[in-house]
NUVONU-701137 format. One record per atom (N, C-alpha, C, CB): residue number from 1; residue in one letter; atom name; x, y, z. Coordinates in pm, whole numbers, always signed. Glycine has a CB too. Layout:
% residues N
ATOM / nr / rest / atom / x / y / z
ATOM / NUM / A / CA / X / Y / Z
...
//
This chain:
% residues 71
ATOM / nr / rest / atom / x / y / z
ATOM / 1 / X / N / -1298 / +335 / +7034
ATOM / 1 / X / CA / -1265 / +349 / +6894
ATOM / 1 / X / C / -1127 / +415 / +6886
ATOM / 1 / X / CB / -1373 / +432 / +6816
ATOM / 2 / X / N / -1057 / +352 / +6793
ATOM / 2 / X / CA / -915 / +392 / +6787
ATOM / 2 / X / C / -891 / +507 / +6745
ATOM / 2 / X / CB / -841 / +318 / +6717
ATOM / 3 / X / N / -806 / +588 / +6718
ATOM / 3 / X / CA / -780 / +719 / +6609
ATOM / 3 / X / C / -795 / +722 / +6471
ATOM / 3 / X / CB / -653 / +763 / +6611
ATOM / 4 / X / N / -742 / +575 / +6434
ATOM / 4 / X / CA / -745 / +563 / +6306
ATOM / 4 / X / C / -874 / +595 / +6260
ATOM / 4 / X / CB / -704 / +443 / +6267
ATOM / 5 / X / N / -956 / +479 / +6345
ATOM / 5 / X / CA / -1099 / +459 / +6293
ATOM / 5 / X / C / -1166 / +558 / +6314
ATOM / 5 / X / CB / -1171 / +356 / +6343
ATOM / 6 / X / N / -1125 / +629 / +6424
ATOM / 6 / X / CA / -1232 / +770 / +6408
ATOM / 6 / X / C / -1245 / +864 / +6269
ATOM / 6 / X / CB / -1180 / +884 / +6521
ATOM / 7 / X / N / -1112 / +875 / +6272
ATOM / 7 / X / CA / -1038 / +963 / +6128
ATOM / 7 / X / C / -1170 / +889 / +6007
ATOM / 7 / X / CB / -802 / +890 / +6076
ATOM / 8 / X / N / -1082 / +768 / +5977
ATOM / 8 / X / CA / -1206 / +686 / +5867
ATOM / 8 / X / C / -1357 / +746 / +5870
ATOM / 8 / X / CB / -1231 / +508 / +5919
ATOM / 9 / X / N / -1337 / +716 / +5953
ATOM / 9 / X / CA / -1520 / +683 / +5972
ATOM / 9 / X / C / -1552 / +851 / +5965
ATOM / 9 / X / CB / -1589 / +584 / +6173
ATOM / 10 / X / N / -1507 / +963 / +5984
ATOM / 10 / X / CA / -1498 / +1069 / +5974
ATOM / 10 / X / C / -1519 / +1091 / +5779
ATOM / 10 / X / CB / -1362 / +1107 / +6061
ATOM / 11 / X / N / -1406 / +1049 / +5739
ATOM / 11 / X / CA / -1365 / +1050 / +5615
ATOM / 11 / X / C / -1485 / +1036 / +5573
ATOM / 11 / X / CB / -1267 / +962 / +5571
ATOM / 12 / X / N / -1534 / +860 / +5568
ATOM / 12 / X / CA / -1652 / +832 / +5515
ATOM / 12 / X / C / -1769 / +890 / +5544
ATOM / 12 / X / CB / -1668 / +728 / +5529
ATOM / 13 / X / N / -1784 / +974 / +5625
ATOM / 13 / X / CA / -1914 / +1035 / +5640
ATOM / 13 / X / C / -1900 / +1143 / +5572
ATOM / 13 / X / CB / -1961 / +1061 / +5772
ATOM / 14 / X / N / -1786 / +1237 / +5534
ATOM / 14 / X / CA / -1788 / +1355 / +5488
ATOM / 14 / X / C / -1774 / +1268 / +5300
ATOM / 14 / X / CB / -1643 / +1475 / +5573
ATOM / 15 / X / N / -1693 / +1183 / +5260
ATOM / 15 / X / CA / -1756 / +1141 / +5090
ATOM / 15 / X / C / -1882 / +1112 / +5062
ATOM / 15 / X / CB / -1701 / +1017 / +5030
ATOM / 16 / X / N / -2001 / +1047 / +5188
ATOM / 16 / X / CA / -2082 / +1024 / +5149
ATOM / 16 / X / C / -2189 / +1130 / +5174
ATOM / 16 / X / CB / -2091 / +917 / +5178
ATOM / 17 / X / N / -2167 / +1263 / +5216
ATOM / 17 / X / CA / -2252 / +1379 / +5247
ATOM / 17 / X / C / -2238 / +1484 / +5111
ATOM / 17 / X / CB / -2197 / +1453 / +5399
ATOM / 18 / X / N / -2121 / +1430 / +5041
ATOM / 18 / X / CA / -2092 / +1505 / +4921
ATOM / 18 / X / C / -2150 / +1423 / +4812
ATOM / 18 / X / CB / -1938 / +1533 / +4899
ATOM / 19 / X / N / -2106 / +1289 / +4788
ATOM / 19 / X / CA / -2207 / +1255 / +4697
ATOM / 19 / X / C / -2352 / +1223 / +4722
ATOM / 19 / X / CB / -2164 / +1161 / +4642
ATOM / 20 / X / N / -2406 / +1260 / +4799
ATOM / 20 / X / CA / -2539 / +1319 / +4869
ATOM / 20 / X / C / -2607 / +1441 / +4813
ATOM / 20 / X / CB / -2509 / +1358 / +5011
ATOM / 21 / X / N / -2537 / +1521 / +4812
ATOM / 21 / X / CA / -2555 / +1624 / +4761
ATOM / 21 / X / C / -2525 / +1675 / +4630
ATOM / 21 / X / CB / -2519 / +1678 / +4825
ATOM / 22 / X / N / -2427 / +1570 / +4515
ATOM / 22 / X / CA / -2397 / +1562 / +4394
ATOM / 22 / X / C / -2552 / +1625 / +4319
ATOM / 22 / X / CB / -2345 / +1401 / +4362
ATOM / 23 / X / N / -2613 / +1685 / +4231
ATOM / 23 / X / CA / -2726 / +1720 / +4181
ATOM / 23 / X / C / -2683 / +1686 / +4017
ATOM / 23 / X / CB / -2771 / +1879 / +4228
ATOM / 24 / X / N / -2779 / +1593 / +3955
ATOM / 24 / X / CA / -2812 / +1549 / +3816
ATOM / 24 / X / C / -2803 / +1705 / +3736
ATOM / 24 / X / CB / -2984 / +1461 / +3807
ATOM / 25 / X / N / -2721 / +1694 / +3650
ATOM / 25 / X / CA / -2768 / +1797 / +3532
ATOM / 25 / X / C / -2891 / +1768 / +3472
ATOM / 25 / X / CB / -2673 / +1802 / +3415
ATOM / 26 / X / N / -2944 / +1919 / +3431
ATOM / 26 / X / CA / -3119 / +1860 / +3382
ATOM / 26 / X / C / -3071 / +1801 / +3273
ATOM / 26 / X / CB / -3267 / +1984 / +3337
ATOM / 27 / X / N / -2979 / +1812 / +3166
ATOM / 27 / X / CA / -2957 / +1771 / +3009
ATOM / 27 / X / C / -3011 / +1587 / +3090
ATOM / 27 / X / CB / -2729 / +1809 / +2914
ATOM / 28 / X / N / -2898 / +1540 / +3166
ATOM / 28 / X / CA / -2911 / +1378 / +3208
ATOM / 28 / X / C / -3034 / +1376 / +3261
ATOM / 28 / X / CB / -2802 / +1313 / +3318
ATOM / 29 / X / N / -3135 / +1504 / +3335
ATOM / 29 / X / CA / -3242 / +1429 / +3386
ATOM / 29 / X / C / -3333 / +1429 / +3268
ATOM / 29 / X / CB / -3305 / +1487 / +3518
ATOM / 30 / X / N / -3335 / +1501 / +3173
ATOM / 30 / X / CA / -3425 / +1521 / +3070
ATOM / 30 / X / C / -3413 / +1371 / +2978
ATOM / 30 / X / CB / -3383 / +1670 / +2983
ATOM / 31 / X / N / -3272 / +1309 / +2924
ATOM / 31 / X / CA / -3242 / +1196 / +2900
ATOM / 31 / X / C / -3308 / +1099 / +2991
ATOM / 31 / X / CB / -3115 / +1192 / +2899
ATOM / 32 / X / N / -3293 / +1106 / +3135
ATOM / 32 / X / CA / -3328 / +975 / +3150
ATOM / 32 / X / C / -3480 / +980 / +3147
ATOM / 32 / X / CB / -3268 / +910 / +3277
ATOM / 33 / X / N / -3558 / +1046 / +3147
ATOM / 33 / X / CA / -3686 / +1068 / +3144
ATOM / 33 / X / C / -3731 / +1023 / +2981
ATOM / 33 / X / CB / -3713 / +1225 / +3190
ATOM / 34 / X / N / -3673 / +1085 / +2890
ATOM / 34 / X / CA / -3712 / +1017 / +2759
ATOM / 34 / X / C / -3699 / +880 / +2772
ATOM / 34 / X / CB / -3631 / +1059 / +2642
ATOM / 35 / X / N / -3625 / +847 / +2797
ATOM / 35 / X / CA / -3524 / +719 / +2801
ATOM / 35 / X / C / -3678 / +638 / +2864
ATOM / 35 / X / CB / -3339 / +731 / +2933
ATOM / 36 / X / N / -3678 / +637 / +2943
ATOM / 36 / X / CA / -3782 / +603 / +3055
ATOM / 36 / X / C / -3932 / +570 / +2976
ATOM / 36 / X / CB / -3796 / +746 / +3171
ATOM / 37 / X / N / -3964 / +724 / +2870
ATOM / 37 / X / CA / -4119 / +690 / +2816
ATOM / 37 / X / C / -4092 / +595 / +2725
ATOM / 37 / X / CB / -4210 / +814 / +2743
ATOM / 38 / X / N / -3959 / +561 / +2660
ATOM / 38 / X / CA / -3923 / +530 / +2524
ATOM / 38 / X / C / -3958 / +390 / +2524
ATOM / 38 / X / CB / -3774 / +561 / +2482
ATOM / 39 / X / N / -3870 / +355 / +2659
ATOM / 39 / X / CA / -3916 / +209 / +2772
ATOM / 39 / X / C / -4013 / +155 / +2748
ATOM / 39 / X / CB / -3946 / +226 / +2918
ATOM / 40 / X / N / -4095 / +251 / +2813
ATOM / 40 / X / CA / -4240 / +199 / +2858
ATOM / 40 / X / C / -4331 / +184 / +2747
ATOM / 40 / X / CB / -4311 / +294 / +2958
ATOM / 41 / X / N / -4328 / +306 / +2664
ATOM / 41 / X / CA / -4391 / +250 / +2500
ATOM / 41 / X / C / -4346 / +128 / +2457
ATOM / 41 / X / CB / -4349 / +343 / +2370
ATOM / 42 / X / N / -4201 / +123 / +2432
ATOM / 42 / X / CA / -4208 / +21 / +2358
ATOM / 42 / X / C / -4254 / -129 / +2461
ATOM / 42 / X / CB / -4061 / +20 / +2282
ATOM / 43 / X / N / -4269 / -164 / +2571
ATOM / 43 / X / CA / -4292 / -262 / +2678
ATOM / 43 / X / C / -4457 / -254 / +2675
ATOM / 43 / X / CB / -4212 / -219 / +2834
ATOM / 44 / X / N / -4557 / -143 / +2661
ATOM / 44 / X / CA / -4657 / -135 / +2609
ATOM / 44 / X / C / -4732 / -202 / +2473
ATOM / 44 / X / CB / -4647 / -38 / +2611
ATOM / 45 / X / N / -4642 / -134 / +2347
ATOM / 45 / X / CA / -4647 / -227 / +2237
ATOM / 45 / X / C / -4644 / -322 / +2219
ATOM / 45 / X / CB / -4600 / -226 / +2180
ATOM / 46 / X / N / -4515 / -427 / +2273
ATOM / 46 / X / CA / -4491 / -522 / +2263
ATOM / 46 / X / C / -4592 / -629 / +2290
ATOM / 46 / X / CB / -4402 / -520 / +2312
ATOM / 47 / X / N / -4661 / -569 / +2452
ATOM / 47 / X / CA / -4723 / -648 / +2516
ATOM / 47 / X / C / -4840 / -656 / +2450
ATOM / 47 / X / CB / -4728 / -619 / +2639
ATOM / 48 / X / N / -4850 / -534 / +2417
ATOM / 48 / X / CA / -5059 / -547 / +2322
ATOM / 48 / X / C / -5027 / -598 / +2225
ATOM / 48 / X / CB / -5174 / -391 / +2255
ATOM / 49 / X / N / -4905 / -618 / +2136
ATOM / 49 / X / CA / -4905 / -693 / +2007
ATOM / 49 / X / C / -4921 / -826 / +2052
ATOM / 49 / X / CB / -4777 / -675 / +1915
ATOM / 50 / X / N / -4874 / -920 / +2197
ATOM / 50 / X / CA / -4913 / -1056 / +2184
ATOM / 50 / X / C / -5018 / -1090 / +2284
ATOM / 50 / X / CB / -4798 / -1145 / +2199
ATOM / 51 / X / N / -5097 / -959 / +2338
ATOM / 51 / X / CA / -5187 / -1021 / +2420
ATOM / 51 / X / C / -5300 / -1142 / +2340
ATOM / 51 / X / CB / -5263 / -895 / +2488
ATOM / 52 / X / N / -5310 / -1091 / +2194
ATOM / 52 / X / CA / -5445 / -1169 / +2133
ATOM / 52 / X / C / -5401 / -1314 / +2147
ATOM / 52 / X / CB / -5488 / -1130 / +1956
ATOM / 53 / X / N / -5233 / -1303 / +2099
ATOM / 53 / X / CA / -5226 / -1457 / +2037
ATOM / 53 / X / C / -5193 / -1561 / +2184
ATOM / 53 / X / CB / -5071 / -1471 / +1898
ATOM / 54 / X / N / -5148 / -1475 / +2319
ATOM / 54 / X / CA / -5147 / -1536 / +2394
ATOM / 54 / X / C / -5281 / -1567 / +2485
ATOM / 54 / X / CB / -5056 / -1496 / +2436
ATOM / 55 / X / N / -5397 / -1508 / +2462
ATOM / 55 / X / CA / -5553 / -1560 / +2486
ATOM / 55 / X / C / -5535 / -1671 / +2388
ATOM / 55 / X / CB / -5697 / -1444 / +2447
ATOM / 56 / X / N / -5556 / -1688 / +2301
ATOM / 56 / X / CA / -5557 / -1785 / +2200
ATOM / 56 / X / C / -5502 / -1925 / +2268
ATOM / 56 / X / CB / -5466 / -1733 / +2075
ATOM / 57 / X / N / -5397 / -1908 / +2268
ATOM / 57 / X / CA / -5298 / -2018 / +2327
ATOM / 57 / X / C / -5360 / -2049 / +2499
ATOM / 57 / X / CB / -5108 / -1943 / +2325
ATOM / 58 / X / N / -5423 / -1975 / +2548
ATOM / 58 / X / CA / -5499 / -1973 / +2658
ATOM / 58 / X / C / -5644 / -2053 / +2646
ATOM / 58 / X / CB / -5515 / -1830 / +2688
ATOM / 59 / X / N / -5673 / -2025 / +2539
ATOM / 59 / X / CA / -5842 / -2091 / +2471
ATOM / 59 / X / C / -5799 / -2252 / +2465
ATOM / 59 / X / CB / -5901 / -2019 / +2260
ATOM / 60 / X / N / -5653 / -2255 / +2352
ATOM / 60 / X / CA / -5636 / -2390 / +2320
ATOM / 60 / X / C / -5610 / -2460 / +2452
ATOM / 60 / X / CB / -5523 / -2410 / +2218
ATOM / 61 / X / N / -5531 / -2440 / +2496
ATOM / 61 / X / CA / -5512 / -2520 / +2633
ATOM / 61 / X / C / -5572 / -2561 / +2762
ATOM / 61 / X / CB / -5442 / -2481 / +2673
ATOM / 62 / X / N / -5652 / -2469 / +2745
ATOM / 62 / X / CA / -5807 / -2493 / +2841
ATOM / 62 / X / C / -5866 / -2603 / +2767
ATOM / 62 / X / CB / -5936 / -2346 / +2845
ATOM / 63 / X / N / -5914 / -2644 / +2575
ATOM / 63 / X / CA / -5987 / -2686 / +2550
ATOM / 63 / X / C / -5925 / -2863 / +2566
ATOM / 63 / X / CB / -6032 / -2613 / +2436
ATOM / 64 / X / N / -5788 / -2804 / +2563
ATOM / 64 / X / CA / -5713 / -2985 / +2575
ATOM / 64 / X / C / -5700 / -3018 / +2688
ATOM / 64 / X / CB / -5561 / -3021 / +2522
ATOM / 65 / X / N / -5726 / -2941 / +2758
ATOM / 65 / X / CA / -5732 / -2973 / +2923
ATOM / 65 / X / C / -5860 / -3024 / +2963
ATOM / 65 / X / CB / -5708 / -2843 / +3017
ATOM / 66 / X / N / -5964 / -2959 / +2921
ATOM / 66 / X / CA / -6092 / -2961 / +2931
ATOM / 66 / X / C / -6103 / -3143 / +2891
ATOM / 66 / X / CB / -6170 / -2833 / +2824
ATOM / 67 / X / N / -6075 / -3182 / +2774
ATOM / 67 / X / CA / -6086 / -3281 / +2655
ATOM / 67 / X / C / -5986 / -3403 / +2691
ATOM / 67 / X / CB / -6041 / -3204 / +2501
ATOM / 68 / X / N / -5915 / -3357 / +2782
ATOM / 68 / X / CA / -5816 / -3464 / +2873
ATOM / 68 / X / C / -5878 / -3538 / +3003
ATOM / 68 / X / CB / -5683 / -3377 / +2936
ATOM / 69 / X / N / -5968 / -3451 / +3056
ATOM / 69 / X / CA / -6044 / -3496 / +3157
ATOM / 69 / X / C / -6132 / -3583 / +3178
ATOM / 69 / X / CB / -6086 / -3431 / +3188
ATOM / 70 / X / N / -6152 / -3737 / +3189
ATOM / 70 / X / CA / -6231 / -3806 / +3182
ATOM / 70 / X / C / -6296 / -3840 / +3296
ATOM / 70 / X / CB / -6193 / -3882 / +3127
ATOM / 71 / X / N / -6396 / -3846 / +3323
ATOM / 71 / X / CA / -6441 / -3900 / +3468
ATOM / 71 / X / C / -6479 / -3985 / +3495
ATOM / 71 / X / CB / -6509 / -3860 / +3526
//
């Protein structure tokens, strides 16, 4: 390994041991944590608001499937 590359590769190990060790302010960890339930509620909601109508659409298509089948 050349000098250069030692140097580098030196370099890069000491930027990436520092942003390694960078630590989140709680204000941003507290944000992303809301952030996060705010997510998941609303991805919760959403989903229970169309589970009925997508059984439904599940019923119909079984019954035309069913009703397509001749033997």
């Amino acid at each position: 390994m050349t000098a250069a590359k030692s140097m580098e590769y030196r370099i890069t190990q000491q930027l990436l041991r520092r942003r390694g060790r960078v630590n989140e302010p709680v204000n941003a960890r507290i944000a992303n944590r809301i952030i996060k339930i705010a997510a998941t509620t609303v991805a919760v909601v959403l989903m229970g608001s169309y589970v009925q109508e997508l059984l439904w659409v599940l019923v119909a298509a079984s019954t035309v499937l069913a009703l397509g089948i001749v033997d």
